[in-house]
N, C-alpha and C positions, 0 to 999 in steps of 0.2 A: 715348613710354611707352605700352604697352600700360594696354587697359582691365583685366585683372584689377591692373595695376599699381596703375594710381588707388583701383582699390578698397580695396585691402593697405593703400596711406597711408591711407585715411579709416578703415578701423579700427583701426590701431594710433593714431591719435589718438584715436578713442573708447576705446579702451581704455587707452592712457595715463593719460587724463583721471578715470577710473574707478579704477585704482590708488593705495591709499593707504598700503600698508606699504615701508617705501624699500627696503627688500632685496629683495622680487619686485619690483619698480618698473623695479629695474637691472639685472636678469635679464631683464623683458621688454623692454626697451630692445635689449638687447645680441638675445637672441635674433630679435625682428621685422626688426632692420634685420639683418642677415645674412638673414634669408629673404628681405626685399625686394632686397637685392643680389645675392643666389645665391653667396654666398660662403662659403668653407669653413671658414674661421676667421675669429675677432673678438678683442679686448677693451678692454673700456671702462676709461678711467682716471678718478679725481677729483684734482680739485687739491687738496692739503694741503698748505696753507703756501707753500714754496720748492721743490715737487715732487710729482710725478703718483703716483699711489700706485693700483695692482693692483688694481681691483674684481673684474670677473668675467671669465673668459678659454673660449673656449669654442672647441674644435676636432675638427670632425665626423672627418677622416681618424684622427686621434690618439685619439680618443675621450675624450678632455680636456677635463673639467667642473668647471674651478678655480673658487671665490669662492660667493657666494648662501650664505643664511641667514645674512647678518653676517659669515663667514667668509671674511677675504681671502685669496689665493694668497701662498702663503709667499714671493715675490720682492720683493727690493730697488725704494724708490721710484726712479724713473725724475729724475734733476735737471734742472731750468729750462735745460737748454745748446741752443743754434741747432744744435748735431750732432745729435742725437735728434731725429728726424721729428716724434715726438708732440707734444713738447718745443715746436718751432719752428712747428706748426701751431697750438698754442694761443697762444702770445705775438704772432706773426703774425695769428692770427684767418681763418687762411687753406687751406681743402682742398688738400690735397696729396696728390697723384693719378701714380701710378708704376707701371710696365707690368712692368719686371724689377728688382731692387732691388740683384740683384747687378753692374747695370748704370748705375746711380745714383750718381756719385759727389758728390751733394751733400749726402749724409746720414753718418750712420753707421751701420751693421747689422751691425756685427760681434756685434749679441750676437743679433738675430735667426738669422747665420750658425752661431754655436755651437750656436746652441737646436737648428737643424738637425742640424749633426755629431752633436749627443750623439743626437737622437730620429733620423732618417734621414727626417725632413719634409722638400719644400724649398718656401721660403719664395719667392713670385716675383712676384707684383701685390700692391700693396696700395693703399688707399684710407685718409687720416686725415683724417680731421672733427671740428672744433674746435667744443666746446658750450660755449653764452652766455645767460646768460639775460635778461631784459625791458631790465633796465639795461648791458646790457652786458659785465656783472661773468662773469670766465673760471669754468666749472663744471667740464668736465673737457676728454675727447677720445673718439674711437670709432676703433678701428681695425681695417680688415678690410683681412683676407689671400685674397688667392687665389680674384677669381672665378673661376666656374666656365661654358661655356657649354653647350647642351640636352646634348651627350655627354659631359660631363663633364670635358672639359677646361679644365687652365687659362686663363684670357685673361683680356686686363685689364679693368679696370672700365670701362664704356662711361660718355662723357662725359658724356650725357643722362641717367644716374644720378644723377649728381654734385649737382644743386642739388635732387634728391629728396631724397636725403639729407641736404644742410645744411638742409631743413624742416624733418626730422624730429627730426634733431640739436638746432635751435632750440627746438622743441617739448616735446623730451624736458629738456633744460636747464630749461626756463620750469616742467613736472613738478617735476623733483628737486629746484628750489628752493622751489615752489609745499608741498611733500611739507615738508620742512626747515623752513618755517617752522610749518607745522599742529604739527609734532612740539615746533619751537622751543617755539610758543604754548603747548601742553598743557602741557609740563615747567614754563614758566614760573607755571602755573595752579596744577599741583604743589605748587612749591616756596613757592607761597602758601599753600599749604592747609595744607601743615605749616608752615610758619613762625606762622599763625596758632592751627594746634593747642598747637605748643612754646610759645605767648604763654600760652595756659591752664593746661598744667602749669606753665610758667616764674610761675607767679603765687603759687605757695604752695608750699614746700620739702618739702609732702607732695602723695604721689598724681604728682609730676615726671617719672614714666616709663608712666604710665598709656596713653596712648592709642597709643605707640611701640610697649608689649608687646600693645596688643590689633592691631595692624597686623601685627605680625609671627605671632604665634598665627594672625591671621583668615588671612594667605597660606599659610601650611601647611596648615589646616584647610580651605582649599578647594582646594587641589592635592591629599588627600587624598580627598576627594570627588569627584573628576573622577579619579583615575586608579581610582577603587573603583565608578568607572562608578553612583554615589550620585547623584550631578546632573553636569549638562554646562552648564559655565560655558567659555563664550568669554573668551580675551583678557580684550575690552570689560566683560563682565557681571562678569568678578572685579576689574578696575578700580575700576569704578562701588561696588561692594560697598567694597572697600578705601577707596575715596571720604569714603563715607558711614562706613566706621570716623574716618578723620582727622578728620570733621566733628562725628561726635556729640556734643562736648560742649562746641561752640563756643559754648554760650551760658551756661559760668560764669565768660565773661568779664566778666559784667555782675553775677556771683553775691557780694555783700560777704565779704570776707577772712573777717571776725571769724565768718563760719555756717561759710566754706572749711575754714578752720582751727582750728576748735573744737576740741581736745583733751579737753578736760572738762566736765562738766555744766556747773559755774559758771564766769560767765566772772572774768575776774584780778580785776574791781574786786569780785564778791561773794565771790571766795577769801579776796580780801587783808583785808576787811571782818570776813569769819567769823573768821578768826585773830587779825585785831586785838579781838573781841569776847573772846573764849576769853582771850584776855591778857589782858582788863580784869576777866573772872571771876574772873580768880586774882589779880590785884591787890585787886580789891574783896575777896574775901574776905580776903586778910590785912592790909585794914584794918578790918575787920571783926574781926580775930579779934587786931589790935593795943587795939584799941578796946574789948575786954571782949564785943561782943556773939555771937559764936561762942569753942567753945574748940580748942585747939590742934589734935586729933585731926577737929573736924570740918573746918579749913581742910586739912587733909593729903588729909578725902576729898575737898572742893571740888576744891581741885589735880588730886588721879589723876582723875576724871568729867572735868575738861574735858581732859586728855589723852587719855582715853579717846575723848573728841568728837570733839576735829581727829584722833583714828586713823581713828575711822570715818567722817570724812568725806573725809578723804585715798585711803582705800579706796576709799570709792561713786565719787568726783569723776569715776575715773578707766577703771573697771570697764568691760567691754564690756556685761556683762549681769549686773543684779540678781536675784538668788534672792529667796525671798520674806521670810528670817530677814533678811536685810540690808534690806527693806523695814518688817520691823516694829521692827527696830531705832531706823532712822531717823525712824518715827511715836514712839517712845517719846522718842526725842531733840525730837522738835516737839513735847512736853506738858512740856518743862523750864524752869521759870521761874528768872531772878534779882535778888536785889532790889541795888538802887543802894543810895548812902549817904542817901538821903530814904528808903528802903524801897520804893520804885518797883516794882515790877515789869518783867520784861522775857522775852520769849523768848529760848531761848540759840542758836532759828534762826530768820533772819525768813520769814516766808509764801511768798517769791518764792524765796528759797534750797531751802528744803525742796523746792518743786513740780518746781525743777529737777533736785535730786537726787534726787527718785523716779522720772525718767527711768528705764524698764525696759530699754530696750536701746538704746546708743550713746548719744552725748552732746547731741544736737539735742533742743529741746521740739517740739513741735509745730509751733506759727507757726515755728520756724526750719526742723524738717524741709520745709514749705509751701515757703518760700524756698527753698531748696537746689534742692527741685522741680522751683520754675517755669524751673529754667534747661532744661529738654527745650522748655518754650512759647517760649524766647528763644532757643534752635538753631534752631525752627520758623520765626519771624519772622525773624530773619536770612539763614538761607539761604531765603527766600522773595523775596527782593530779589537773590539770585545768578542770573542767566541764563545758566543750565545746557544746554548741547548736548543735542542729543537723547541720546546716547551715556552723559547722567550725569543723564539727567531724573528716576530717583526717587531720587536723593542725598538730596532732601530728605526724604521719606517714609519712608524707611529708617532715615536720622539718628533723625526726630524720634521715631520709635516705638519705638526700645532700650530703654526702659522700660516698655512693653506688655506683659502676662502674659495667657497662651492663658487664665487662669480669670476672668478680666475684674477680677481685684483692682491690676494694672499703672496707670500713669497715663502723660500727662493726660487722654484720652482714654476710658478705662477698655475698651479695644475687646480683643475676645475669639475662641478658634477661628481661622477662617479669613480675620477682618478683618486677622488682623496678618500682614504678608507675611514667606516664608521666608526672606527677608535680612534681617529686622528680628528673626524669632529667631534666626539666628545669632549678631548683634551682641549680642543680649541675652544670648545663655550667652554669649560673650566676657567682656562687659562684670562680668557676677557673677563668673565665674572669675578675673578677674585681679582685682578686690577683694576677693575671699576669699585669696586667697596672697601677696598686695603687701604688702609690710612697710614701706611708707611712707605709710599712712593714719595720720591722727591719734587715732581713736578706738578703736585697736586694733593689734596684732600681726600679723603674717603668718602665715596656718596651712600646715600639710602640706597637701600636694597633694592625697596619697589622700582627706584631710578633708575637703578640698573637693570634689573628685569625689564624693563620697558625700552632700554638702550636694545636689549638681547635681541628681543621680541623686534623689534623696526630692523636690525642688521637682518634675519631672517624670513621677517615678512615680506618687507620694503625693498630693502637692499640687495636681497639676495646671497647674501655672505656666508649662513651658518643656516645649517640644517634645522629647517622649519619643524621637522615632526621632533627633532632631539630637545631643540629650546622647548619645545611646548611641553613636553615629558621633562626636560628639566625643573622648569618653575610649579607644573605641578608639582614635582615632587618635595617640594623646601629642603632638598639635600643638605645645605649649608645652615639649617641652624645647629646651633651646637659648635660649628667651626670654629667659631669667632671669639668665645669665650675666654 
């Protein structure tokens, strides 16, 4: 072997080694070992299953550049039969090395023959090499056609090629599984990440498509960005982003149902409580008014007042957001006394009823909106404990800061401007937009889009909250239609 030989092998093993996308992988596979052979034609097969299947086919005379970027050659897989050279060099394990083929009668080539008649190629040396990887286990084959010597003629493959080749072959085998498992492992990590997102929504019958429609909006909206030449997102960096969409809201797995799923101010025991009260108003009074001490017309207004009560508390309970008549309504209803059959007194709402029903927007008090909160601090500490590749290292950073506002009123952190990174306000207009138009949250209705666009648009004009130039590139972009569907 010549010395530029030796050199050719030691870089195509560096640079094998350095390849990690499996479709250039197999393309430089194919293409190095034809340079290091000097041969005119190649192609690599993989085993699937009970037969050799087409990767990439490459023939300099022909000008024939079948397969790469995923795209097999349109040809039938090649079957496991000892006739087929490729075939019987992989189940053998054994190079098989042929000077004329039309002079070979221990194979079959009739359909290398036809390949000929139709193109006017001729097919005359070739070279098959069976690829194995660490354990033995068959990957595929390589097969080259037709070396070539300094003047260009055909001749066959010199023998002292031969065991360069099955290094290489080896080598590249030990690759493409080495490659297959890295891809195995991600998917695997994957299919964790959402199966533990679906655990979040699968938790409560509202909010159940939540972080599926921000995954899908967040992949439009940054292929949008990238072909608008707006940012240049690799691959990887929209991964990672996407990453940190599935994860952000891994920590209301620890978030109690009864704040998840709040529907209404009060919860059922002080519902069921205030209506059992309102029925004892109107019982009391008509024994009251059995009994001489009211007369008939005032038990009638007793009755319509506490009908009128549980309206307006059926009303507020449920309300997105209280106007201020409905707030003084409700003070007026907290100055209403009733007397027992001792003369007792009583409010006709208790203290803790009331404070919950003056909730001014949505149905959480406080101490519970807190709760709800802390699950961004419990994303934080859980994915703090994930040991994240380099390739997904601020998943976590990203996750946890989706509720960060550029005017520093965000939480938990209260961090502002340019502390909060441009992947974390994406996530963040995500994350508003799809609870502004989701029609499966419990505290509220689905709005029109445009309404929401226009909510977006005042948070980041007006308010200052959210990244004025991201909303704007948002809504042009209508990322989310198709989401919804």
């Amino acid at each position: 072997m010549r010395q530029d030989d030796m050199r050719k092998v030691l870089e195509i093993g560096v640079m094998l080694s350095e390849e990690q996308d499996p479709n250039r992988l197999l393309e430089k596979i194919l293409e190095c070992v034809m340079e290091l052979a000097r041969c005119d034609a190649g192609t690599l097969y993989l085993l699937d299953k009970d037969s050799l299947r087409f990767k990439i086919m490459r023939n300099h005379a022909l000008h024939t550049y079948e397969g790469g970027n995923g795209v097999d050659p349109g040809l039938p897989p090649v079957p496991l039969s000892r006739e087929n050279v490729c075939a019987f060099s992989l189940l053998e394990n054994r190079t098989v090395r042929i000077e004329d083929v039309r002079r070979c009668g221990a194979y079959d080539f009739s359909g290398p023959i036809r390949y000929d008649a139709i193109t006017g190629y001729h097919t005359q040396s070739m070279l098959v090499v069976p690829m194995r990887n660490r354990e033995g286990d068959s990957i595929g084959v390589l097969q080259l056609i037709n070396a070539m010597d300094e003047g260009g003629a055909v001749r066959a493959f010199p023998e002292d090629m031969t065991l360069v080749l099955e290094s290489i072959a080896s080598q590249a085998a030990i690759t493409i599984q080495n490659v297959r498992y890295l891809r195995e492992i991600k998917e695997l990590f994957r299919s964790f990440v959402r199966v533990m997102s679906s655990a979040v929504d699968e938790r409560t019958p509202y909010n159940g498509s939540h972080t599926r429609h921000m995954a899908a909006i967040g992949s439009a909206f940054l292929d949008y960005l990238c072909a608008g030449r707006e940012a240049a997102f690799t691959p990887e960096q929209k991964e990672e982003l996407l990453m940190s969409v599935w994860l952000h809201d891994i920590g209301k797995l620890v978030t109690p149902l009864e704040v998840m799923n709040k529907m209404a101010r009060l919860t059922p025991a002080q519902h069921s409580a205030f209506l059992h009260r309102m029925e004892l108003i109107r019982l009391n009074g008509r024994i009251r008014m059995l009994s001489g001490q009211i007369s008939a017309g005032e038990c009638a207004a007793l009755t319509d007042q506490a009908r009128r009560a549980e309206a307006l508390v059926e009303e507020i309970d449920t309300a997105g957001y209280l106007p201020d008549e409905k707030l003084a309504a409700l003070s007026r209803l907290g100055e209403e006394k009733w007397l027992d059959e001792e003369g007792t007194a009583h409010p006709w709402i208790e203290e803790e009823e009331l404070a919950m029903l003056s909730i001014r927007r949505g149905t959480l008090s406080e101490q519970e909106r807190q709760i709800m909160e802390e699950h961004v601090q419990v994303t934080d500490k859980l994915l703090s404990q994930i040991q994240f590749s380099n390739d997904l290292s601020h998943v976590r950073e990203w996750a946890a800061g989706h509720h960060e506002l550029l005017n520093g009123s965000g939480y938990p952190r209260h961090l502002s401007g340019e502390e909060i990174p441009m992947e974390s306000r994406i996530i963040t207009i995500l994350d508003i937009f799809d609870a502004l138009v989701a029609d499966d949250r419990p505290y509220k209705p689905g709005m029109p889009v445009e309404k929401a666009l226009s909510i977006l648009e005042a948070m980041a004009e007006k308010e200052g909250k959210l990244d004025s130039r991201l909303t704007r590139l948002f809504i042009e972009s209508r990322c989310w239609e198709g989401a919804y569907a």
